[in-house]
N, C-alpha and C positions, 0 to 999 in steps of 0.2 A: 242500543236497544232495538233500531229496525234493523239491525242486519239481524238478529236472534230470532225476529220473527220472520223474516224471508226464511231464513236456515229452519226452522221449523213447520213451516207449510211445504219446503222442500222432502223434508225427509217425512211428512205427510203424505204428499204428491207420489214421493218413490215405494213408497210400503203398498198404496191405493196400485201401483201399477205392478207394482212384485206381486201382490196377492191376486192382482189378474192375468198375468199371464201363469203364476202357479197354478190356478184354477183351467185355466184352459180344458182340458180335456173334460171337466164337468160341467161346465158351462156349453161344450159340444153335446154335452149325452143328454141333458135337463132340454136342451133347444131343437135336437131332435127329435126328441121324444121315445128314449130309448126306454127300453121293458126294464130294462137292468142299473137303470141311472142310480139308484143310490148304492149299489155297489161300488161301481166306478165312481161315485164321489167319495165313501169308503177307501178304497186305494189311491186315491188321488191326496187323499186327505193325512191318511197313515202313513203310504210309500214314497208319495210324492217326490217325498224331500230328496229319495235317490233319483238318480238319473235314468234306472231302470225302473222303476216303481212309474215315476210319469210317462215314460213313452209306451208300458204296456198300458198302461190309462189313456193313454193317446190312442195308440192302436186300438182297444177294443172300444173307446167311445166313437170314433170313425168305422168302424167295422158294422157292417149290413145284419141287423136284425133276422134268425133265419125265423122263418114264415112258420103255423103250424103244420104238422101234415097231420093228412085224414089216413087212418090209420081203417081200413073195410075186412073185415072177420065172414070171411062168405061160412056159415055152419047149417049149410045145408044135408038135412036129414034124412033122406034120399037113401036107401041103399041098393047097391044093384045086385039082381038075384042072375 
């Protein structure tokens, strides 16, 4: 009877540690504070389970946020005679 319960706080212990490092790359994006984080936990979530589905999750929760630009419309009315 106690090994059945050791054997099942183990395979407790292992699912708790599988589901975090499957999570990794959303647990990067949520802790960074990325603009796009529940995409990236969307693919993380969906594609994860491939091998490429989690490293583009990896790659873009690691990957630098690009900044906005100021977008300046000079419509100056001006015409020259």
């Amino acid at each position: 009877m106690m090994s059945a319960t050791i054997l099942n706080i183990g395979i407790g212990v292992g699912v708790l540690v599988s589901a975090g490092l499957y999570f990794i790359p959303s647990i990067i994006a949520f802790r960074s504070g990325k603009s796009n984080k529940i995409a990236i936990l969307l693919l993380n979530t969906f594609l994860g389970w491939s091998l490429i589905g989690w490293v583009v999750a990896l790659v873009w929760a690691t990957s630098k946020d690009n900044l906005p630009q100021q977008i300046v419309i000079n419509n100056s009315s001006s015409t020259q005679e």
